[in-house]
C-alpha positions in Angstrom: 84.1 53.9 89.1 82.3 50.8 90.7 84.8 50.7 93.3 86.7 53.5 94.6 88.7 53.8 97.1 90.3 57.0 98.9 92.8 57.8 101.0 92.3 54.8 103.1 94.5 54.1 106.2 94.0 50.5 108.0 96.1 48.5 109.9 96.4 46.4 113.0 96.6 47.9 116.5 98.7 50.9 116.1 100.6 49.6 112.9 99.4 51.0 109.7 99.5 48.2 107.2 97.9 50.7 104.6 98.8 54.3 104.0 96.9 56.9 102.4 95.6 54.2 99.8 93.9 55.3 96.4 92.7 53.4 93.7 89.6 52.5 91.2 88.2 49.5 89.1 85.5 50.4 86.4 82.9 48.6 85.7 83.8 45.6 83.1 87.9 46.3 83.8 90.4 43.9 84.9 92.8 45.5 87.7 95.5 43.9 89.2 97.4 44.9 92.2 101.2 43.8 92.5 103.2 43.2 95.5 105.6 41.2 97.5 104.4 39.2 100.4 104.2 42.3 103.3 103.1 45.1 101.0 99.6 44.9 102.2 97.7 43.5 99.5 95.5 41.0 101.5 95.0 43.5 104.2 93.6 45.9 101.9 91.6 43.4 100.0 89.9 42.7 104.0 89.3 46.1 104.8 87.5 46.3 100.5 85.3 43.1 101.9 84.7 44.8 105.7 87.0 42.2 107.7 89.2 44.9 108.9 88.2 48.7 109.6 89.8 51.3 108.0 91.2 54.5 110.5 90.8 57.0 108.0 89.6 57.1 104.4 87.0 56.4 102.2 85.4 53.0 99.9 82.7 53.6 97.2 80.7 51.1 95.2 78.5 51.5 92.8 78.7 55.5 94.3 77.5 54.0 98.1 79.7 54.9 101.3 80.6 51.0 102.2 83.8 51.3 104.5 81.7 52.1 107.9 79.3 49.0 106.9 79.8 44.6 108.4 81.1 42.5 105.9 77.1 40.9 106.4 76.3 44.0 104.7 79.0 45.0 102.3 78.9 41.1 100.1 75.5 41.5 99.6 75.7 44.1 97.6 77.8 42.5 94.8 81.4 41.8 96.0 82.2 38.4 96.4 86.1 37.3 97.1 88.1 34.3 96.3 90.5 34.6 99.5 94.0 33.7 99.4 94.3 30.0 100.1 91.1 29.1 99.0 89.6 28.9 102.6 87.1 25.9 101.7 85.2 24.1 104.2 87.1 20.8 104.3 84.8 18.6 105.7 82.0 19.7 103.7 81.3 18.2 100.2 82.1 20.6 97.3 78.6 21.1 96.7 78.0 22.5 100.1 80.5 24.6 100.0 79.6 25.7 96.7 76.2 26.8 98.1 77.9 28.8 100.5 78.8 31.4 97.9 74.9 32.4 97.8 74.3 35.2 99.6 70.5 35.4 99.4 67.8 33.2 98.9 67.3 32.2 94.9 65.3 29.7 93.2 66.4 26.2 93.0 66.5 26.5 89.1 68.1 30.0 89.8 70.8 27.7 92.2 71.1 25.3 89.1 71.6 27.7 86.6 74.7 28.9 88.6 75.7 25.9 89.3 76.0 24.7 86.0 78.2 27.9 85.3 80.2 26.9 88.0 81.3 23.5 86.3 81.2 24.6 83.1 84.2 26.8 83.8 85.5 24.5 86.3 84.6 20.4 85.0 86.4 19.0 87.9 83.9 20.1 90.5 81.2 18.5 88.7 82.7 14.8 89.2 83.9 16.2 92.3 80.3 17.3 93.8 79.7 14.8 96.3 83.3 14.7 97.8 84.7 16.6 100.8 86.4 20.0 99.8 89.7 18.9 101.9 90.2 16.0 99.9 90.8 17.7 96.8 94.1 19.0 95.4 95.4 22.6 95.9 94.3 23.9 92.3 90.8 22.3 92.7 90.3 24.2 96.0 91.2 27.4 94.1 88.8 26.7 91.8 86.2 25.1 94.5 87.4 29.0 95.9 86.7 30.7 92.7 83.3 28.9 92.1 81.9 29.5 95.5 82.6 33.3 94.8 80.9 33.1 91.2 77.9 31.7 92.9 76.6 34.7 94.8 76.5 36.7 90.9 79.1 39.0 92.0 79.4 42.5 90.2 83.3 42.8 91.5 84.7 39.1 92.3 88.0 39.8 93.9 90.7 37.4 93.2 93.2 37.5 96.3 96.7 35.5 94.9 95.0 32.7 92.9 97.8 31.1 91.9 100.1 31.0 94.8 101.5 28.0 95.1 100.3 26.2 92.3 101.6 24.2 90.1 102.7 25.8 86.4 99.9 23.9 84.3 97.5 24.8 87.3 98.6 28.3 87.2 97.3 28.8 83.4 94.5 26.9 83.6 93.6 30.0 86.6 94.6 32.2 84.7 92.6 30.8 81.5 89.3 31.0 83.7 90.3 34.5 84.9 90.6 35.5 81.0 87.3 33.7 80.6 85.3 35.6 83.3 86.7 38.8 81.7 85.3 38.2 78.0 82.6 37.3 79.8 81.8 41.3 81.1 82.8 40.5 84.9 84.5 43.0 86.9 87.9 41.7 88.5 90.1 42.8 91.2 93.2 40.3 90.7 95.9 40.6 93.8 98.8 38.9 92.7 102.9 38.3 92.8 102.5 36.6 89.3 102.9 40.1 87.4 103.5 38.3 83.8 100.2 36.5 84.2 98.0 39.2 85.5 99.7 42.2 83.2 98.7 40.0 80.7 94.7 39.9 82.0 94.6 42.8 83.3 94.0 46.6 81.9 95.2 48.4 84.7 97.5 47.8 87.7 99.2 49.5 91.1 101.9 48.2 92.6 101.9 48.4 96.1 105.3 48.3 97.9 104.8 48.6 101.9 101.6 49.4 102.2 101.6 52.5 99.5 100.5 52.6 95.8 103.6 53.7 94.7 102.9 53.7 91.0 99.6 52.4 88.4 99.6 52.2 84.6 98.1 50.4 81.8 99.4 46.9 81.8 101.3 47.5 78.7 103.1 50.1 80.4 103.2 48.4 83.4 104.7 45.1 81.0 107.6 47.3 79.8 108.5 49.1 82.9 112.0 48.4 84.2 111.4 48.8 88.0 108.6 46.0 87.4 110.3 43.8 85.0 113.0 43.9 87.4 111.1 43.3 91.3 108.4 41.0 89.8 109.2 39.5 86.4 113.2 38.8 87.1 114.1 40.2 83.6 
């Protein structure tokens, strides 16, 4: 597995937002975690990135011990994370906060290259470059978001609720770049409420209900599961 996590208990003071946690993503695979707001996605997602310390537990990536290392330590290493929201810099221009997403020094045709993979998934940002990232619209900050992660060359990108609260045509266009990145060999970690979307994407999911896994399966099984169709697909 390239990231593996194990029995992992986090949380905030003396409340456990995560319990006895397990789960994997393999190298090249599209995982997507489901959840209601509260179930602890996002938490777990920050303790995956070093933003919140686990109590108990174990993360591996690429086989290393990563859940006693900074977050300064841990995205270097090849995880990079769209956060929910976007979290852009909005009185920096897009470019800026595009170059951001490096996390070490590169080459400025090495910056270009990526750059230039950047817009090609995401045209927008190109005629957008010289603008400040809080004038744009909610789904070009998601993908201002996205391309600021793509820009460090992540081996896991971890996609935390991409599409919430976007508009519908917004929403597929996401999910059209997500699709893209995946033909494209990228490892994904997709958190999302949007379970028709990312079962679709995805190879693999978990659901998480209150801060438990409390069931994975292929998406296709996950697609035709009544619990699921019923709490996240309202069929």
């Amino acid at each position: 597995m390239l990231l593996e996590v194990l029995d992992l208990i986090a949380g905030y003071g003396s409340f456990h937002a995560l319990r006895e946690i397990s789960l994997g993503v393999a190298e090249k695979e599209v995982v997507t975690i489901l959840g209601a707001n509260g179930a602890g996605k996002t938490t777990l997602v920050k303790v995956v990135v070093g933003l919140i310390k686990s109590k108990k537990g174990r993360i591996q990536f690429m086989g290393d011990r990563i859940d006693k290392l900074s977050s300064s330590q841990i995205i270097p290493r090849g995880i990079a994370i769209s956060p929910q929201g976007g979290g852009c810099f909005p009185d920096m221009s897009v470019m800026k906060n595009l170059l951001m997403g490096l996390v070490t020094s590169k080459e400025k045709a090495e910056v270009g290259h990526l750059f230039r993979g950047v817009t090609e998934l995401f045209p927008v940002l190109e005629t957008r470059k010289t603008q400040k990232a809080g004038s744009l619209s909610g789904g070009e900050r998601q993908m201002l978001a996205i391309g600021r992660a793509l820009m460090g060359s992540p081996k896991l990108l971890i996609l935390d609720e991409p599409s919430l609260g976007l508009a519908p045509l917004v929403i597929n266009s996401i999910f059209g770049t997500i699709e893209r990145l995946k033909g494209q060999g990228l490892t994904i970690l997709l958190v999302e409420q949007n379970a028709s979307k990312s079962l679709k994407i995805a190879d693999r999911g978990y659901v998480m209900e209150l801060g438990r896994i409390t069931f994975s399966a292929t998406s296709a099984e996950l697609q035709q599961d009544e619990r699921v169709k019923k709490a996240y697909m309202g069929l």
